[in-house]
C-alpha positions as CSV (number, residue, x, y, z in Angstrom):
1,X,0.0,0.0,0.0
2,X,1.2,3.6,-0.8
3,X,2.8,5.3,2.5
4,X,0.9,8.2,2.5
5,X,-2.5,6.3,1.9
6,X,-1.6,4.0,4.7
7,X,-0.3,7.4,6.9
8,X,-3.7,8.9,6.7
9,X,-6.0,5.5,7.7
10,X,-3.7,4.8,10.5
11,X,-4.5,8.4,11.7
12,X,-7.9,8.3,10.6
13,X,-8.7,5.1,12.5
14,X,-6.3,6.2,15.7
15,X,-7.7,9.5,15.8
16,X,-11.7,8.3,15.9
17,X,-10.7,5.6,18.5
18,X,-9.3,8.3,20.6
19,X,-12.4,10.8,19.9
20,X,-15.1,8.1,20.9
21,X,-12.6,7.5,24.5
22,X,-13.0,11.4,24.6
23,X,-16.5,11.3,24.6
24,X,-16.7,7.9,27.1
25,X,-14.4,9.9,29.2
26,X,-16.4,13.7,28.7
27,X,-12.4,14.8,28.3
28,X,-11.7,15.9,25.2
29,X,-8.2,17.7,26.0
30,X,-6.8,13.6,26.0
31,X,-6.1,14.7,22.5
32,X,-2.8,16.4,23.9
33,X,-1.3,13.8,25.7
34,X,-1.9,11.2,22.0
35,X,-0.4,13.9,19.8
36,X,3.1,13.0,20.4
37,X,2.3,9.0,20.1
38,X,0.5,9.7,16.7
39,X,4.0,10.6,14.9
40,X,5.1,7.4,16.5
41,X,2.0,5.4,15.1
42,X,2.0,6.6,11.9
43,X,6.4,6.8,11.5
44,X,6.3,3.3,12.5
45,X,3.2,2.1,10.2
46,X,5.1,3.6,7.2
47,X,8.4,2.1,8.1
48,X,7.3,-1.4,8.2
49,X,5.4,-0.7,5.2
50,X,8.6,0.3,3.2
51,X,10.0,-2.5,4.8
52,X,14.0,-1.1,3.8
53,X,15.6,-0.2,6.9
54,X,17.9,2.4,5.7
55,X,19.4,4.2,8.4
56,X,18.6,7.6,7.5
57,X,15.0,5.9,7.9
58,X,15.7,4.8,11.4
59,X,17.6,8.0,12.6
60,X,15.0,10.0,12.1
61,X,12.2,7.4,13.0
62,X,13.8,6.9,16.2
63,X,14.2,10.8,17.4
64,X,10.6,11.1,16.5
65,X,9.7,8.2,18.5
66,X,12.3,9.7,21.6
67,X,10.2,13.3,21.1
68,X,7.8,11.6,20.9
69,X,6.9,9.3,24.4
70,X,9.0,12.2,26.3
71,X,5.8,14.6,25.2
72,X,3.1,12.3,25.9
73,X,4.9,11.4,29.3
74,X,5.0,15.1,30.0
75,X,1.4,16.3,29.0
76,X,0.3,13.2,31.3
77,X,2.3,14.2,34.1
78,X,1.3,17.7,33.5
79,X,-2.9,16.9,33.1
80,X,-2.7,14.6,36.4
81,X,-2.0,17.1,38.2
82,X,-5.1,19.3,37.7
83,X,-8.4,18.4,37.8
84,X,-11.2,17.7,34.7
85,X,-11.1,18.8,31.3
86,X,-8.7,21.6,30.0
87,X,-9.9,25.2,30.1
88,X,-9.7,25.7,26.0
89,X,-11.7,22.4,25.6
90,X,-14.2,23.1,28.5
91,X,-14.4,26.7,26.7
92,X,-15.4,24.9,23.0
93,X,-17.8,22.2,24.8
94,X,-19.6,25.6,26.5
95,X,-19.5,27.3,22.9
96,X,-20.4,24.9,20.9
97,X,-23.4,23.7,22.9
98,X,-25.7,21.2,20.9
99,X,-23.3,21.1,17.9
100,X,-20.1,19.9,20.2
101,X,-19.9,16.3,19.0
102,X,-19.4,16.5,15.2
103,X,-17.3,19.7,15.8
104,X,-15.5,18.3,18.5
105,X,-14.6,15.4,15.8
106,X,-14.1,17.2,13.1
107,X,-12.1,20.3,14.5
108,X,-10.4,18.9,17.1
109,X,-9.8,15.3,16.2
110,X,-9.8,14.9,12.4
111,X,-7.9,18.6,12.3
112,X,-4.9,17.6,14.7
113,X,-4.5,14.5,12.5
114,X,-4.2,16.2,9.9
115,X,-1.5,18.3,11.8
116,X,0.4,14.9,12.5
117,X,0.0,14.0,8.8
118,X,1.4,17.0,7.3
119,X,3.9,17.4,10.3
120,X,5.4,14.3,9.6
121,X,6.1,14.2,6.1
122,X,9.7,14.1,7.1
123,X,9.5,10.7,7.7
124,X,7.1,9.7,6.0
125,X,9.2,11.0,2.4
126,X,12.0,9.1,3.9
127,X,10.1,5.6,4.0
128,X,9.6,6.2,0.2
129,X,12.9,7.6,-0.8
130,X,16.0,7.5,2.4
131,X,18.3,8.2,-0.2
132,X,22.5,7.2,-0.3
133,X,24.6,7.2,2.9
134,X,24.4,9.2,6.1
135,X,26.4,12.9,5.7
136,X,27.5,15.3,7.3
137,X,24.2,17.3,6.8
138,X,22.4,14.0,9.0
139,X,24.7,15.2,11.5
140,X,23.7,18.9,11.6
141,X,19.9,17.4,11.9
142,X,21.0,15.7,14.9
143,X,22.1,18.6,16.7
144,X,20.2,20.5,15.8
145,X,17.1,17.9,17.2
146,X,19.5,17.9,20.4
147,X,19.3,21.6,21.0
148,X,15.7,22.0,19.9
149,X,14.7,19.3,22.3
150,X,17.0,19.4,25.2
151,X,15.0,23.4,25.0
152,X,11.7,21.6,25.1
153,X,12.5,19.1,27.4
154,X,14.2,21.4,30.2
155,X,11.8,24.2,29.3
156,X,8.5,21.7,30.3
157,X,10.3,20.3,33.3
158,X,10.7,23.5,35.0
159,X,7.6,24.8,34.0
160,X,6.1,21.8,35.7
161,X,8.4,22.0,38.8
162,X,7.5,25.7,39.1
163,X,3.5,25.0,38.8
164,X,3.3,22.5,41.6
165,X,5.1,24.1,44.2
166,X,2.0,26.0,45.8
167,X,3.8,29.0,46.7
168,X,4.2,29.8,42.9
169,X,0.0,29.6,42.5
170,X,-0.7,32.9,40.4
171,X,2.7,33.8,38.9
172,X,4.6,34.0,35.8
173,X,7.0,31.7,35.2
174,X,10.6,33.9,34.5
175,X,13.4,32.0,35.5
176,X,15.3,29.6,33.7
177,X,15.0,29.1,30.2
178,X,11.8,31.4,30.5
179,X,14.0,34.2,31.2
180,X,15.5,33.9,27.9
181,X,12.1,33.5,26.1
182,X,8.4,33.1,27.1
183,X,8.1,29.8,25.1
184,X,11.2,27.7,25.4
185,X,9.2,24.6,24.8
186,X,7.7,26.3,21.8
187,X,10.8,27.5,20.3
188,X,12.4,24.1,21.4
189,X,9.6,22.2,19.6
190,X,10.0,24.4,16.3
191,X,13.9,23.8,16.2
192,X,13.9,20.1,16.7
193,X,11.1,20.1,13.6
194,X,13.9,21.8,11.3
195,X,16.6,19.4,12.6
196,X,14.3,16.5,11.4
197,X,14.0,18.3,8.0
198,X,17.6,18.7,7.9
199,X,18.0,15.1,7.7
200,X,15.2,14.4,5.1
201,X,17.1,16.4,2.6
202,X,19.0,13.0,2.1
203,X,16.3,12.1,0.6
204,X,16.1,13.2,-3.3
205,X,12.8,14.4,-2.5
206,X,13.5,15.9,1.3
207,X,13.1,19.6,-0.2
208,X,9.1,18.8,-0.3
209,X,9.5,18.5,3.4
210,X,10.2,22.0,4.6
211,X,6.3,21.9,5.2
212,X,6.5,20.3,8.2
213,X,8.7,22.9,9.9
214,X,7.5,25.7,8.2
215,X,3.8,24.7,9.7
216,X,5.2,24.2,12.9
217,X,6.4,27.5,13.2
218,X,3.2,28.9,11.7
219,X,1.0,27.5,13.9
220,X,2.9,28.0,17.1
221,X,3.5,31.6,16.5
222,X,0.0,32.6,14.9
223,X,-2.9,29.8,15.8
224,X,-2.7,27.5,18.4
225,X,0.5,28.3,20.1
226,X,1.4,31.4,21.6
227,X,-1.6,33.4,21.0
228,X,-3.9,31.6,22.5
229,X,-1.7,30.5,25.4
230,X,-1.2,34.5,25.7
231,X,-4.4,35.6,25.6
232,X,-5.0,34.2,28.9
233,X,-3.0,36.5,30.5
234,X,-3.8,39.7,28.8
235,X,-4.3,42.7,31.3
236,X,-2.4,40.6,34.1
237,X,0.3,43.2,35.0
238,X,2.9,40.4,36.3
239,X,2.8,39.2,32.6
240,X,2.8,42.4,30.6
241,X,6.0,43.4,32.8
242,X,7.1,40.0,31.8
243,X,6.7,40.7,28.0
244,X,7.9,43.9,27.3
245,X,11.3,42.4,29.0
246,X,11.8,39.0,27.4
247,X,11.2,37.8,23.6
248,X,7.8,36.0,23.1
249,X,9.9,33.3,20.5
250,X,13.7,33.3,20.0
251,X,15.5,33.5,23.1
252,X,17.7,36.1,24.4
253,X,18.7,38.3,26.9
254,X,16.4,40.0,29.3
255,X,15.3,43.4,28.4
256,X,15.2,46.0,31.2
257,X,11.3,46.7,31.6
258,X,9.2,48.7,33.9
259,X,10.2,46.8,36.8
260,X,13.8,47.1,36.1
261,X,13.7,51.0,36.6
């Protein structure tokens, strides 16, 4: 069967599975904690389909698969620790009132496997096409994964460490790698994505995979990502002493703000 075909039931059929446990489970913000495992799912499908076992194919299966199970780890962790449904998907439930469950499936579910589909074309290009021997521009993938994830992965971790000691109930996170930027796992997640693409240029037709990056970026700097995260805090002075200081994206060093002077 043609990767891409296969790609898109394996998604189709994992994504309804996990909408009908949503609805068993009146939870629909499960969806986060599967995201990561879906690049997994489907990577996986497509390389036993191509059945080659280049190793371009299993480098960047397997750093996909290691992003992948330390994000759903981390969103578990992170959703144990507080109580129901999450806010954004108790706001759409409210919202959408007797229209909730085909929009839940359709905007919610069938749209973030769409995400996962177009996200990792990557791999998927690779299954069809690895291409000749490792180079030196695998390599620069690699780090640049490492950096992109070790970002992620520290970033999350002290987030998490910050949010359940109960002294911190209220604040802004700004220490650590969130003094350098207000999203380090965001950024993190965005870098590690063009690492991944780095490596699928082995591939004679890699080129076709600077969507996936390129809608990464997009939709963590203008959808889903950062301005809705954001908007949560708007008016809350804490955080708008917080942004004019530090860089919403790319990180660097502290600005001096209001607070500063």
């Amino acid at each position: 069967m043609n990767v891409f075909i296969l790609a898109a039931l394996v998604l189709l059929v994992f994504m309804t599975s996990v909408f009908l446990l949503a609805l068993y489970l009146r939870d629909n913000s499960i969806v986060d904690i599967v995201y990561g495992l879906a690049f997994i799912l489907v990577g996986g499908s497509a390389y036993l389909a191509a059945d080659s076992g280049h190793p371009r194919q299993l480098l960047a299966l397997g750093l996909v698969s290691v992003w992948g199970v330390r994000l759903a780890v981390h969103i578990f962790l992170r959703k144990r620790g507080e109580e129901g449904e999450d806010s954004r998907y108790r706001q759409w439930r409210e919202e959408w009132g007797s229209t909730f469950v085909w929009r839940s499936y359709l905007q919610i579910f069938l749209l973030q496997g769409t995400v996962v589909f177009l996200v990792a074309l990557p791999v998927l290009l690779l299954m069809v096409a690895p291409g000749g021997d490792l180079t030196l521009l695998d390599l620069a993938g690699v780090l640049v994964w490492t950096f992109g994830f070790g970002y992620e992965a520290v970033g999350d971790w002290q987030l998490l460490r910050f949010k359940r000691d109960p002294v911190n109930r209220g604040k802004i996170m700004q220490t650590g790698l969130w003094r350098t930027t207000r999203h380090p796992n965001y950024f993190g997640e965005a870098t590690l994505w063009w690492g991944i693409f780095l490596i699928a240029l082995g591939s004679p037709v890699g080129w076709a995979a600077v969507v996936s990056p390129l809608l990464i970026d997009f939709l963590l700097l203008k959808v889903s990502g950062i301005p809705m995260l954001e908007a949560k805090y708007e008016g809350n002075p804490h955080f708008e002493s917080y942004k004019e200081r530090t860089n919403a994206f790319f990180p660097w060093f502290p600005r001096e703000g209001r607070s500063g002077r």
